[in-house]
C-alpha positions as CSV (number, residue, x, y, z in Angstrom):
1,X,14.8,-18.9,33.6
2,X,18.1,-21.2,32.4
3,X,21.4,-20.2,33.9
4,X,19.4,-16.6,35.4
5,X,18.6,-15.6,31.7
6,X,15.2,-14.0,31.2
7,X,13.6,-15.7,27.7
8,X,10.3,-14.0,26.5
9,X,9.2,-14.0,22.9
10,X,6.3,-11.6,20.8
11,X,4.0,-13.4,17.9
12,X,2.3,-11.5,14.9
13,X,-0.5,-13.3,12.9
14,X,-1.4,-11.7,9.6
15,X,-2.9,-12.3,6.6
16,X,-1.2,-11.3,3.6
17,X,-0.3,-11.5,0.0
18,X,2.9,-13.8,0.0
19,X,6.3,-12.0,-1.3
20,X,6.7,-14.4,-4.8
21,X,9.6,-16.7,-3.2
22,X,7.1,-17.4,-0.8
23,X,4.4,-18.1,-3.2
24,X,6.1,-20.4,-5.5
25,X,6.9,-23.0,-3.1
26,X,3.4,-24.3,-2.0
27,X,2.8,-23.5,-5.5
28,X,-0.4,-20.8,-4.4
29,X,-2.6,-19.4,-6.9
30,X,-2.2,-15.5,-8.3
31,X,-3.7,-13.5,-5.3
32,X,-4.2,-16.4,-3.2
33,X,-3.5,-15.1,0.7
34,X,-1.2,-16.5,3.1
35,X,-1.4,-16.8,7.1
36,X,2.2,-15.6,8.6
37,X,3.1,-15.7,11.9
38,X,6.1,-13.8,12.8
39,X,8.5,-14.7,15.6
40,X,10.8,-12.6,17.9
41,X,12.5,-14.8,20.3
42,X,14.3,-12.6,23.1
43,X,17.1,-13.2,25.8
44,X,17.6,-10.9,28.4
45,X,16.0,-8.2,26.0
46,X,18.1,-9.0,23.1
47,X,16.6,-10.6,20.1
48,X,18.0,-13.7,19.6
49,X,15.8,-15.7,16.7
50,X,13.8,-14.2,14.2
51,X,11.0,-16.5,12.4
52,X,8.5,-15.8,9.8
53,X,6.2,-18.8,9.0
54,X,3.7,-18.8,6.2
55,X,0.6,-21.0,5.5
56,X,-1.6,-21.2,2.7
57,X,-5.0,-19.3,4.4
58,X,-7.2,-22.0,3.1
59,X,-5.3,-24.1,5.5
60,X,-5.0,-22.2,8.8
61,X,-7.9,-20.0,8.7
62,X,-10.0,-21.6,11.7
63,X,-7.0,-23.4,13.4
64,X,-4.7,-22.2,16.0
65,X,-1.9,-20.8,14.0
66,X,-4.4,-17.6,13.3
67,X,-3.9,-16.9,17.3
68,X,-0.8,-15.0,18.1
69,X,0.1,-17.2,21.5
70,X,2.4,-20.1,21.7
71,X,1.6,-23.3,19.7
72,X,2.6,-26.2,22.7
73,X,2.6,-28.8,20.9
74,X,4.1,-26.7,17.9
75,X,2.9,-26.0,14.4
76,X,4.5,-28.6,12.5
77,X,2.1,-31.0,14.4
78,X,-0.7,-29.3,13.0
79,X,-0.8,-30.6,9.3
């Protein structure tokens, strides 16, 4: 706890189809699924940062990004 702030945050793994902004960037295939993890960072029970994160599922699918927990070492160090 920083300065007698309580921090706590919630993770959601799903698999879904990607909205098409999201799909045109990785350049996915028609109907090709995507892995997203969705953030909700809280301070002193306020949300504070929102993050949705999307990975190709061809990618992910056995990794640690499926797992809604904390990534220590972060999941930009994954790939």
């Amino acid at each position: 706890m920083a300065e007698g702030r309580e921090p706590r945050q919630e993770i959601e793994v799903a698999i879904v189809e990607p909205p098409e902004k999201v799909a045109r960037r990785p350049r996915l295939e028609p109907g090709e699924l995507v892995a997203v993890r969705k953030r909700v960072r809280y301070l002193d029970g306020e949300p504070f940062n929102i993050n949705h994160s999307y990975f190709p599922l061809a990618l992910v699918r056995d990794s640690e990004i499926m797992r809604p927990e904390d990534i220590a070492r972060g999941v930009r160090t994954r790939f």
